[in-house]
C-alpha positions in Angstrom: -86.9 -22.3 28.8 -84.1 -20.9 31.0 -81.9 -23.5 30.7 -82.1 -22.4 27.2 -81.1 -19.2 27.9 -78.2 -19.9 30.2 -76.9 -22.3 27.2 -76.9 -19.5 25.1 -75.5 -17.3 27.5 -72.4 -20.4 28.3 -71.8 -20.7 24.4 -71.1 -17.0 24.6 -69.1 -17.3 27.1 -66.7 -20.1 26.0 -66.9 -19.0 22.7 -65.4 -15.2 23.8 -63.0 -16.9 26.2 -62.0 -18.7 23.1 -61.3 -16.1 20.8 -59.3 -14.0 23.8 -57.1 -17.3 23.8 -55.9 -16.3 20.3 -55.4 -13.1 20.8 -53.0 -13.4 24.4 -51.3 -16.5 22.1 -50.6 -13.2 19.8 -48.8 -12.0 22.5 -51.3 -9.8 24.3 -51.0 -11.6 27.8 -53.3 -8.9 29.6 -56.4 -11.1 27.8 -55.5 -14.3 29.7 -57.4 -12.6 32.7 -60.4 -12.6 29.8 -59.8 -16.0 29.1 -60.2 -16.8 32.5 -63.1 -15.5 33.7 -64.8 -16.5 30.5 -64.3 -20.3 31.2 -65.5 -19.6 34.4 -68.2 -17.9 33.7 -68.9 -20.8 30.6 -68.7 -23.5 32.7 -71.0 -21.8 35.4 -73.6 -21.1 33.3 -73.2 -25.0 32.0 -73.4 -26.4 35.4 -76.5 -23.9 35.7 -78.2 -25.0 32.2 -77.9 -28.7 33.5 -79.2 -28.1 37.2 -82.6 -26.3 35.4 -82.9 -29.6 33.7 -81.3 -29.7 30.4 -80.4 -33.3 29.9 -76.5 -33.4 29.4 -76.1 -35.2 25.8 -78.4 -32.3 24.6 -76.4 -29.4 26.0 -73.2 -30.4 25.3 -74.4 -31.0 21.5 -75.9 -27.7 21.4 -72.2 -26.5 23.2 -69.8 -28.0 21.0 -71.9 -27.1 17.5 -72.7 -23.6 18.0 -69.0 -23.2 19.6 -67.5 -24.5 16.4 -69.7 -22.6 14.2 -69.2 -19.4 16.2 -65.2 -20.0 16.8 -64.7 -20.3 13.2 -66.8 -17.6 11.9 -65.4 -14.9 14.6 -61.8 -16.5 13.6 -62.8 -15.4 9.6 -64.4 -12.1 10.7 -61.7 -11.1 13.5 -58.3 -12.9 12.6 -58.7 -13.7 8.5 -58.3 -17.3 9.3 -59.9 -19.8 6.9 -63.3 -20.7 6.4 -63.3 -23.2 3.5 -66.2 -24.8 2.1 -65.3 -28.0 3.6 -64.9 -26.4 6.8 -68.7 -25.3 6.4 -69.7 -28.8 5.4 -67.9 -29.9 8.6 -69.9 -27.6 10.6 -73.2 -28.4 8.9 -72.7 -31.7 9.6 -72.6 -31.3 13.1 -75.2 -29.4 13.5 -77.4 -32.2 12.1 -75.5 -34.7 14.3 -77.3 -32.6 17.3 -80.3 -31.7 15.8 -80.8 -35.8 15.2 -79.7 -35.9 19.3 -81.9 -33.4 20.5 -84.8 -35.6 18.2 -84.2 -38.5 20.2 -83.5 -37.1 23.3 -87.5 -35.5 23.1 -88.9 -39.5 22.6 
């Protein structure tokens, strides 16, 4: 169950890192140091996720969904980007794509 937890924890990460990248692009450059450290910290708790023994196909499912579903919501929400209704049927279909992963990675 902890590697769960430090997946979690490395979505959050990357996902903040993320949307400080958008904001120093804006021209606040004090956030790179944000950036940074939150794809360090992201990556970290990865590595850590992987060496409790979350298979890697799994993880990085579980990574790139949630961090597209989260990056785009926080984008609407924080930066008034757009969140079509295509968008959301691209994001739902991902999300099956690694819930039909992490099916077949448990047989």
């Amino acid at each position: 169950m902890i590697e769960y937890v430090l997946l979690i924890a490395a979505i959050g990460c990357e996902v903040s890192a993320t949307l400080a990248l958008r904001v120093a692009a804006r021209g606040k450059t004090s956030f790179y140091g944000i950036v940074l450290i939150g794809y360090v910290a992201a990556f970290t708790l990865l590595w850590a996720s992987l060496r409790h023994g979350m298979p890697l196909g799994v993880a990085y499912g579980i990574w790139a969904a949630a961090g597209v579903a989260l990056t785009a919501a926080f984008s609407r929400l924080l930066f008034d980007e757009p969140l079509t209704r295509k968008m959301l049927g691209g994001i739902a279909l991902i999300m099956v794509g690694v819930l039909l992963v992490e099916i077949g990675a448990s047989h």
